[in-house]
C-alpha positions in Angstrom: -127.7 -72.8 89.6 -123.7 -73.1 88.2 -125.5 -73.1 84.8 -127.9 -69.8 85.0 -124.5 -68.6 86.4 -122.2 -69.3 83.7 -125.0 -68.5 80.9 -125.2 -65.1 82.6 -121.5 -64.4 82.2 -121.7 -65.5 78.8 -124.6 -62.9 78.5 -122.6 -60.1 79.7 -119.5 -60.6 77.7 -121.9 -60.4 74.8 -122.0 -57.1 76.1 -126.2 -57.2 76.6 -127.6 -54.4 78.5 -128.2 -55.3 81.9 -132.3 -55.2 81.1 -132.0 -57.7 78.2 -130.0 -60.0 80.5 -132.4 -60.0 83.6 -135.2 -60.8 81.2 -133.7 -63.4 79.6 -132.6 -65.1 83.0 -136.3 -64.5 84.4 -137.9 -66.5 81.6 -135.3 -69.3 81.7 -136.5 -69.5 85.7 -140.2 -69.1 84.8 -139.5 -72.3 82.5 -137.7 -73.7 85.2 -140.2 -73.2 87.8 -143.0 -74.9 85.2 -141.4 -77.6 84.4 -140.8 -78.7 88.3 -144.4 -78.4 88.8 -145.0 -80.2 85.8 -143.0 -83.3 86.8 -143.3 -82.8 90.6 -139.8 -83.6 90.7 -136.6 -81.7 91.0 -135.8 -81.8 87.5 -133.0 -79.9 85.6 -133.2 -77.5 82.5 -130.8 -79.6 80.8 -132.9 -82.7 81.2 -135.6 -81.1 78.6 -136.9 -82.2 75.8 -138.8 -80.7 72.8 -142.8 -82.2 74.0 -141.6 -80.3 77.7 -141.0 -77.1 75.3 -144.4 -77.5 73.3 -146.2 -78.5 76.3 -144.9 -75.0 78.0 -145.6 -73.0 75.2 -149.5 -74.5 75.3 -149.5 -73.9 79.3 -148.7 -70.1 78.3 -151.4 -69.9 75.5 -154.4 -72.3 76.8 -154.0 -72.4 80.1 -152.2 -68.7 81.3 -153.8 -66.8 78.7 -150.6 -65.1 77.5 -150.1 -62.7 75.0 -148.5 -63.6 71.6 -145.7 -61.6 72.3 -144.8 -62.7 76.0 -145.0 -66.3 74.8 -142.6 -65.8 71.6 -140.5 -63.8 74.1 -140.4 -66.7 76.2 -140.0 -69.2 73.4 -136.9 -66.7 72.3 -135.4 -66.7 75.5 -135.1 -70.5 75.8 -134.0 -70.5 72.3 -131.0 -68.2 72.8 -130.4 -70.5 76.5 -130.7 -74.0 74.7 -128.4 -72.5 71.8 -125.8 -71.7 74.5 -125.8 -75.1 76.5 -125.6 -77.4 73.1 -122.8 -74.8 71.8 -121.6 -75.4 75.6 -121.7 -79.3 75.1 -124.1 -78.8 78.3 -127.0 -80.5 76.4 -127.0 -83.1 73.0 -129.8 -82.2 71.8 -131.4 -78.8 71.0 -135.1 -79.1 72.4 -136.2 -75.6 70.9 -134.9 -76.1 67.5 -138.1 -77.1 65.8 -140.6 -74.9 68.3 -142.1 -72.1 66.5 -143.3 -69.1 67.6 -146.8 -67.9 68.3 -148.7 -66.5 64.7 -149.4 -62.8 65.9 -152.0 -60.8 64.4 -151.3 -57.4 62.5 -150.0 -54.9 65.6 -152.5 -52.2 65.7 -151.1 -48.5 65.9 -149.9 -47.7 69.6 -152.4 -45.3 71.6 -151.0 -41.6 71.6 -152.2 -38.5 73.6 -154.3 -36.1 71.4 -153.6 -32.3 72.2 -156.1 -31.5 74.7 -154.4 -34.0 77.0 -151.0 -32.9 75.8 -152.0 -29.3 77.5 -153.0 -31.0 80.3 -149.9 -33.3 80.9 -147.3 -30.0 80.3 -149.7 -27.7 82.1 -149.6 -29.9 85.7 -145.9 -30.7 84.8 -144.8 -26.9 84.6 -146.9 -26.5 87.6 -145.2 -29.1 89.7 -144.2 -28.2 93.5 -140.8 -28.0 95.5 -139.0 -26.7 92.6 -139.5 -29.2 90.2 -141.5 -27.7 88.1 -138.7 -26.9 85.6 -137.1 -29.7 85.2 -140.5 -32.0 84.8 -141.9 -29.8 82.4 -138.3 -29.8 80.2 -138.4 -33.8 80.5 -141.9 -33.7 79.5 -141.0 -31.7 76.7 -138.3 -33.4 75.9 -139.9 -36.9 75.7 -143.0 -35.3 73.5 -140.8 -33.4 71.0 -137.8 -36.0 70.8 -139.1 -39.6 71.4 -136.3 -40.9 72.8 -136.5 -44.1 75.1 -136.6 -44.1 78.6 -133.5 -45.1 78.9 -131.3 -42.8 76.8 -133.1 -40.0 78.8 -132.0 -41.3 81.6 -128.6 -41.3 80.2 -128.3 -37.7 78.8 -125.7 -35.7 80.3 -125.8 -31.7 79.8 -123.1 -32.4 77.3 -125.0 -34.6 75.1 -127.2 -31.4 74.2 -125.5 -29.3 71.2 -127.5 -25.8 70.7 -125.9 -23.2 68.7 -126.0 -21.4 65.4 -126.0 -24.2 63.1 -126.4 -27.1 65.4 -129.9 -28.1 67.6 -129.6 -31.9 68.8 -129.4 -34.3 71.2 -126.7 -36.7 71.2 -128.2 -40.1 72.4 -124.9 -42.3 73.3 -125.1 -45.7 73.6 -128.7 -45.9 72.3 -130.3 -49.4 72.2 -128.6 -52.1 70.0 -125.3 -49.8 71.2 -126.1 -47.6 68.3 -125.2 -43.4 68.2 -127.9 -41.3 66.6 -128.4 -36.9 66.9 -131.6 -36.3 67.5 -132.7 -32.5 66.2 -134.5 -30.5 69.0 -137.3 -27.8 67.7 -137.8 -25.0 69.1 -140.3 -25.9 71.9 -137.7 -28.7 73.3 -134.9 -25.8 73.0 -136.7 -23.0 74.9 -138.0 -25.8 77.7 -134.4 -27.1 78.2 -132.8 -24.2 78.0 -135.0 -22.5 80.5 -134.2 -25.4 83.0 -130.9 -25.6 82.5 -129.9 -21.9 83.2 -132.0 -22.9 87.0 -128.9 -24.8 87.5 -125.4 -23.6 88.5 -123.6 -26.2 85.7 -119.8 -26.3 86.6 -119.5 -29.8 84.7 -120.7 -30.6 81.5 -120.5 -34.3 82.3 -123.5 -33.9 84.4 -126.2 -35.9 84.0 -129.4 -33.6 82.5 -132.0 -35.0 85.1 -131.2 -35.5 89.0 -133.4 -35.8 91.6 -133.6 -33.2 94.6 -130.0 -34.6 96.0 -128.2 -34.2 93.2 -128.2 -37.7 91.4 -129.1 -39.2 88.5 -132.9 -39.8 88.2 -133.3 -43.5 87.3 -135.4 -45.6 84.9 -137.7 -46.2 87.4 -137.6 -42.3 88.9 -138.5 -41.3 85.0 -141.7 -43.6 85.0 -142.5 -42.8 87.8 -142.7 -39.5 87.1 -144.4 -39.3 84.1 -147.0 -41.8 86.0 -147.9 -39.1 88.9 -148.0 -36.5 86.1 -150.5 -38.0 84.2 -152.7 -39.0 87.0 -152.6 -35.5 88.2 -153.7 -34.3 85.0 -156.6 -36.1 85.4 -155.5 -38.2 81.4 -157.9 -41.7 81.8 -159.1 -42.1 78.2 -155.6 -44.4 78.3 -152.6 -45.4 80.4 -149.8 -43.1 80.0 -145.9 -44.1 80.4 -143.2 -42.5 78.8 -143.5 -45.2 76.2 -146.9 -43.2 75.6 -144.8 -40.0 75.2 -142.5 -41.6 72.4 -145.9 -43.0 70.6 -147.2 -39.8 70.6 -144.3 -38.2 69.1 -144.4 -40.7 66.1 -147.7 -40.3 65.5 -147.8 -36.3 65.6 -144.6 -36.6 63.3 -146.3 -39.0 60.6 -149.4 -36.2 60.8 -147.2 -33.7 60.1 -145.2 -35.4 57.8 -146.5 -38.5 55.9 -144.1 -38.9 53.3 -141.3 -39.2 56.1 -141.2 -42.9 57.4 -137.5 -43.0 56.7 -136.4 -39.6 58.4 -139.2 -41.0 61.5 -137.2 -44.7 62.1 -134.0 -42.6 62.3 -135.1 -40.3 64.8 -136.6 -43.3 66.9 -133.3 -45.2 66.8 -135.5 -48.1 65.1 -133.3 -51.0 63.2 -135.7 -51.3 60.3 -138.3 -49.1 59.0 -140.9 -52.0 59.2 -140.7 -51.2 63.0 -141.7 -47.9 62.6 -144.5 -49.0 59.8 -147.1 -49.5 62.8 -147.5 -45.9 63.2 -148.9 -45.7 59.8 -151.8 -48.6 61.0 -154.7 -47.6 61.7 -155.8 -47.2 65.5 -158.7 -48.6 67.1 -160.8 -45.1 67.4 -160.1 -44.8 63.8 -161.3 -48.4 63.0 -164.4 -47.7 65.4 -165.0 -44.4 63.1 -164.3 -46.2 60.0 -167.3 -48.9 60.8 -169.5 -46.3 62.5 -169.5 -44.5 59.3 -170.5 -47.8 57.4 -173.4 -47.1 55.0 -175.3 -50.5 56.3 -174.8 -49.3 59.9 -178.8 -49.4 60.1 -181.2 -50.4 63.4 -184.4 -51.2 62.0 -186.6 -52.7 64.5 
C-alpha cells in the first residue's frame, strides 16, 4: 500500500529504530486486516471512522482477550498513523482523537532469578562446549552485573569497554531513545570480560565484543537465543528466562543492596523517568503470596 509506504519513510526519517518502526507497521496491518473482515469488503485505512476504532479496541479486549498493554500499544500505533495521514491531508478527520486507552492495573514487580538459579545459569554457561564457554559465561555476566538491553549488548564493541586505574565502564552508544550512558562494571563483570577477551587475538578495537564461531556479530535474536538454551540447560522452570529476565534481576539485586538508590538504579538502566524504574520497588507475587500466607485469619476450621 503507497500509504504504509510513505508512513514508513516518514518513520525512518524520524530516525526510529528499525524495531519501533516494524511494530508500528505490524499493528497498522493487524488493524487493517480487522477491519476487512469486519466489513467483508476491501476497505481502506483512510476510510475509518472513530466507532471502527472503538469497535477494534473491544474485538481486542472482549473478544481476543488481549492484554492491556498490547491493546494500548495498538491503540498508540494507530494514533501516531492517524496523526500522520490528517497532518498528511490523507484523511479529514482524526478517528483516534477521542479513543482512550485501556485502564491498566498497578504493574506487579518483574520475576528475577534468585541465587541458587543464578549458580546454575553461570555454572552451565562457563561450562558451554566448542569453545564457547568463555564468551557465554562473560555475556551472562555481563547481562546479570550490568543490565543493559538486549540490544546495546548486541551493539558493544571491545572499544566501548574502558578498564583501567580510575575508569571501570561500559560505554552503551546509541542506547534506546538514542541516548549515551557509562555503565560501571564491578569486579565480577571485569574478571569475566577480561578473561574472555585475552581468548581472543584483538587487532581492532572496533570489533564487536560478541561474534559467533565465524567471526560476526551475534544478533538480537543469536543473544536470546542464547540465553534461552542456557537456561533450559540449567534445568531454571520456576519461570521463563530471557535476557529481559537477566536485566530484572539485576534491578532487583541492586534495590536489595541498595534501597535508598532508585535514582543511581534508572541511570544505570537507561530508563527516561524514575517512575519506570519504581516497579522494582512493588512487591512480587511470591511476596504477596507470603504476605497473605502469614495472615493472622489464615485459619481452616472444619
Amino acid at each position: 500500500m503507497s500509504v504504509l509506504i510513505n508512513y514508513q519513510n516518514y518513520l525512518i526519517n524520524e530516525d526510529l529504530s528499525h524495531f519501533t518502526i516494524k511494530g508500528y507497521l505490524y499493528d497498522i496491518n493487524y488493524f487493517n486486516d480487522w477491519i476487512k473482515d469486519f466489513y467483508q469488503t476491501d476497505i481502506t485505512l483512510t476510510d475509518a471512522t472513530a466507532n471502527d476504532i472503538y469497535a477494534f479496541r473491544e474485538h481486542l479486549l472482549k473478544i481476543k482477550r488481549q492484554k492491556a498493554t498490547t491493546i494500548n500499544r495498538r491503540i498508540q500505533s494507530l494514533k501516531r498513523f492517524y496523526a500522520w495521514l490528517c497532518q498528511s491531508n490523507l484523511c479529514k478527520n482524526n478517528p483516534c482523537e477521542k479513543i482512550k486507552f485501556i485502564r491498566r492495573s498497578p504493574n506487579k514487580k518483574p520475576e528475577s532469578l534468585n541465587k541458587i538459579e543464578i549458580h546454575a545459569l553461570l555454572t552451565i554457561a562457563g561450562s558451554s562446549v566448542y569453545g564457547l564457554n568463555k564468551r557465554n559465561y562473560a555475556l551472562v555476566q555481563l547481562l546479570l552485573q550490568t543490565g543493559l538491553r538486549v540490544s546495546e549488548v548486541a551493539n558493544l564493541q571491545i572499544r566501548d569497554l574502558v578498564i583501567n586505574e580510575r575508569s571501570r565502564y561500559v560505554a552503551v552508544v546509541d542506547g534506546k531513545g538514542r541516548k549515551n550512558r557509562e555503565v560501571p562494571l564491578n569486579a565480577t563483570a571485569r574478571r569475566a570480560l577480561a578473561n574472555f577477551i585475552n581468548t581472543q587475538s584483538v587487532t581492532n578495537m572496533d570489533r564487536y565484543l560478541f561474534t559467533n564461531k565465524s567471526g560476526s556479530p551475534l544478533t538480537i535474536r543469536a543473544i536470546q537465543k542464547t540465553i534461552k538454551t542456557l537456561a533450559e540447560k540449567a534445568k531454571i522452570s520456576r519461570i521463563k528466562v530471557s535476557v529481559h529476565t537477566l536485566r530484572h534481576t539485576f534491578a532487583t539485586h541492586y534495590l536489595k543492596a541498595n534501597p535508598d538508590k532508585l535514582a543511581e538504579l534508572s541511570v544505570i538502566m537507561g530508563h527516561e523517568s524514575i517512575d519506570t524504574t519504581a516497579i522494582y520497588t512493588k512487591a512480587s507475587k511470591s511476596q504477596l503470596a507470603e504476605s497473605v500466607g502469614r495472615s493472622g485469619i489464615n485459619i481452616y476450621d472444619n
